[in-house]
C-alpha positions, 0 to 999 in steps of 0.5 A: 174867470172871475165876474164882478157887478160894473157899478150899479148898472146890473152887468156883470163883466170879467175882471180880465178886461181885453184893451183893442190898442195893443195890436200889432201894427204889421198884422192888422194892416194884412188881411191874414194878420187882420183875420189873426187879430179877430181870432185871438179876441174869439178866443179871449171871448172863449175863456171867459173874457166878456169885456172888451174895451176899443175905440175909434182911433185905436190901431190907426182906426183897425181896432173897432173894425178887428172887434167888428170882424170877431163879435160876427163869430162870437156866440153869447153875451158880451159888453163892448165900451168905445169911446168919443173925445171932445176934441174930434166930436165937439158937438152933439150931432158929432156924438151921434154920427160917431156912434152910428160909425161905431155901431157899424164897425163893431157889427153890433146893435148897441154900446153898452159902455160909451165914453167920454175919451181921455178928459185931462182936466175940468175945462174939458169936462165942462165941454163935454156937459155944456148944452149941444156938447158930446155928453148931449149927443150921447144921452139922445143915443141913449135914450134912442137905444143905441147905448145903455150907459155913458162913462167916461176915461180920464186922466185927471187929478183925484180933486177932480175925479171927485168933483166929476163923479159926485156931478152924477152925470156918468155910470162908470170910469175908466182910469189908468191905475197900476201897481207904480202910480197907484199912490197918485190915484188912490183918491180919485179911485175911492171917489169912484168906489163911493159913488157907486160906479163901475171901475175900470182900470187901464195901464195896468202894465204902465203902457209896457214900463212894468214888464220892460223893466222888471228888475226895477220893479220886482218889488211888485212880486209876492214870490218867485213864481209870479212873472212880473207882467201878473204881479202887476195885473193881480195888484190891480186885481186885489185892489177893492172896487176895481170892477175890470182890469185891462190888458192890451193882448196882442198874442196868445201868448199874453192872453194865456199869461193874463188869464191866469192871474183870474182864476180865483179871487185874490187880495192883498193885505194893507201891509203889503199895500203899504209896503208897495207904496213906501217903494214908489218913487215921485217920479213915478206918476211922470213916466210915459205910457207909450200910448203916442197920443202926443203924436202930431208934432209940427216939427215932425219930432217923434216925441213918444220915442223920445219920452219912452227914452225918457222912462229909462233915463229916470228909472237908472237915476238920470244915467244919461248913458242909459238914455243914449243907449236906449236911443240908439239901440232902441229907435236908432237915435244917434246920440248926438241927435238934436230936436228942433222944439219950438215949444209950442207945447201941443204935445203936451196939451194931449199927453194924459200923464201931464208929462213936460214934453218940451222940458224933457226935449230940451233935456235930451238935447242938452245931453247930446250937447255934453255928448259931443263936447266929450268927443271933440277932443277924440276928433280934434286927435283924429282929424288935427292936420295938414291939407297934404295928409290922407286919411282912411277910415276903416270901416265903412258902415254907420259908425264911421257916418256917425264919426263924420256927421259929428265932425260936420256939425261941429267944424263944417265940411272937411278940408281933407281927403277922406278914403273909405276901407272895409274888408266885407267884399260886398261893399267895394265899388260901392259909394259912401257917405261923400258922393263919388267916393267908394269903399275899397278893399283894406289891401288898397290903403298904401297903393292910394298912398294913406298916412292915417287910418282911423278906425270907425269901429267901438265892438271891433276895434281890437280885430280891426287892429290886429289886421293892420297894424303892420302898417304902423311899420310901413308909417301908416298911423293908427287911431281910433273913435269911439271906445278907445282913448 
């Protein structure tokens, strides 16, 4: 493991920092799970790993208790940083109650580095510096022991990165830094880098976009051996000043894969800095970074799915069947789902990439309007008839609801009757979509006397087909929705 001075502070921290955010949620909400999550940072600790980056709402509020859980079996010196946000302790004696909540979950007897959380602009800086403010809070804390050094993360412009370090209030800066948005950042990381602090990097796998995309971002490699998840750690790596680089590790696996790109010193040449950055595209510096603090939105809109949803939608130049793909592949968002936004904008107010939240909503619901103006001419084929006509639809699973939910938002309930097939044994008898209407066996469609069937099925329409067309015999019409014309 490599270890680098953190500022001017005396410390010397591993260059492979672990993040507490990364966990995954359906262990650390089981005892066995908890225990697992504990164990993989013993093991981080074990392989030179010394510093390890959490906070208190981190994991649904598990993280520092994980931490607590593993520093208990940890022998030797490490460097624990949490964190405090203006917005949950606004006042210094929040500060200190919020400490001393720390302290008691991290089973530790001091911080080494407490951050002032997640600072989106000036406006909240001074906030956090006023008298009786959070920065106060944590000074006493300082002064009696309980923390050695106050830092703080950010998300600011580099104007005012420079602005707060030159104000000499703090001894370090976690900033979120990585191989796609660095262009973006470079000034604030050189204010740092002059000022003498130690320099923390976060993100540096953008929140999971990197590796997620890894086509889209190979240009990161230097050759082939690199997996696309240590490009971008040993980008960071190489970059001058950068003290720590933090990974989320939620398996050992990744901490594996991590750990390799901090054997040895690396740096990169300017030319190849440049050429990285000639790559970089503007729209870059908006994706979002997957950390859901825009949660909490009052019309209950899950509007991280949504901007992740987004990513991909810029990433293949605004191919909006990218973007409904990855909606209902991903998040079983049909693509014809409207959100209901009413642009109060408070998800916006704590996205730390400044990301236009409600103007990317409106966005999403434009396309699932073109959406269902594509598809009204295959309903009006489909469902265009008389009152005396008997539709069946073949099969009945979430395609067919899908077929009906968009007919019903667009004309209203049906005025016809609707009968439902499918040839898994499982499913006859059973009610479907309508109440009182069940799914019956495909032998069952001339004995309710059906004259159309409409085949709810885009993968396996060829297969539905070839199993009913000789009704087409028996004058039974056949369409279909979805793929086929």
């Amino acid at each position: 493991m490599i270890y680098r001075q953190y500022g001017k502070t005396g410390k010397k921290v591993s260059l492979l920092g672990m993040g507490g955010n990364r966990f995954n949620s359906n262990e650390y909400n089981t005892v066995n799970g908890f225990d697992k999550c504990s164990e993989l940072i013993v093991a981080a600790f074990e392989n030179g790993i010394n510093y390890f980056d959490t906070a208190p709402l981190y994991c649904e509020g598990k993280s520092e208790e994980i931490f607590g859980a593993a520093f208990k079996k940890i022998k030797g010196n490490f460097y624990v940083s949490t964190k405090t946000m203006v917005t949950m302790d606004p006042k210094a004696d929040d500060v200190r109650r919020r400490i001393e909540l720390s302290l008691k979950k991290l089973n530790v007897d001091k911080i080494a580095f407490y951050h002032m959380w997640g600072i989106l602009n000036i406006d909240q800086y001074l906030q956090i510096i006023k008298p009786g403010g959070p920065y106060e809070g944590a000074l006493k804390a300082k002064n009696e022991g309980l923390i050695e050094h106050i830092c703080f993360s950010t998300h600011c412009s580099g104007d005012e990165i420079e602005r707060i370090v030159q104000e000499g209030y703090f001894d370090g800066i976690t900033l979120g830094y990585n191989a796609i948005n660095f262009k973006f950042r470079e000034k604030g990381l050189q204010a740092a880098v002059k000022a003498g602090l130690g320099i923390v990097t976060m993100n540096p796998l953008g929140g999971g976009v990197i590796p997620q995309n890894a086509e889209r971002f190979a240009f990161i490699k230097e050759n082939d051996s690199q997996t696309i998840a240590q490009a971008a750690l040993l980008f960071n790596a190489s970059q001058n000043g950068i003290t720590v680089v933090l990974s989320g590790i939620s398996n050992e696996k990744e901490l594996q894969e991590d750990l390799e790109c901090f054997k040895e010193e690396s740096t990169m040449s300017q030319d190849r800095v440049d050429k990285i950055k000639i790559k970089i595209d503007n729209s870059f510096d908006t994706l979002c970074n997957g950390c859901n603090y825009c949660k909490g939105c009052p019309k209950k809109i899950e509007t991280n799915k949504l901007m992740l949803a987004y990513n991909q939608y810029i990433l293949c130049n605004n191919n909006e069947e990218v973007l409904r793909d990855y909606l209902k592949n991903v998040w079983n968002i049909l693509p014809d789902d409207k959100f209901d936004c009413i642009d109060c904008k408070k998800c916006e107010a704590k996205c730390t990439q400044h990301i236009q939240i409600t103007s990317r909503i409106n966005e999403i619901n434009k396309i699932a309007d073109r959406y269902i103006e594509k598809y009204k001419k295959k309903l009006d084929a489909c469902f265009k008839i008389n009152d005396d006509i008997k539709i069946g639809i073949y099969a009945a699973g979430p395609y067919a609801e899908h077929m009906l939910k968009l007919y019903e938002e667009i004309y209203g309930k049906p005025h016809f009757s609707v009968s439902f097939f499918d040839s898994d044994s499982r499913k006859w008898g059973k009610e479907f979509y309508y109440q009182g209407t069940i799914i019956n066996p495909p032998d069952k469609i001339e004995e309710l006397g059906i004259d159309r069937i409409i085949i709810a099925s885009e993968a396996h329409y060829d297969e539905i087909y070839e199993s009913l067309k000789y009704l087409e015999d028996r004058g039974i019409e056949i369409l279909g929705f979805g793929g086929q014309e």
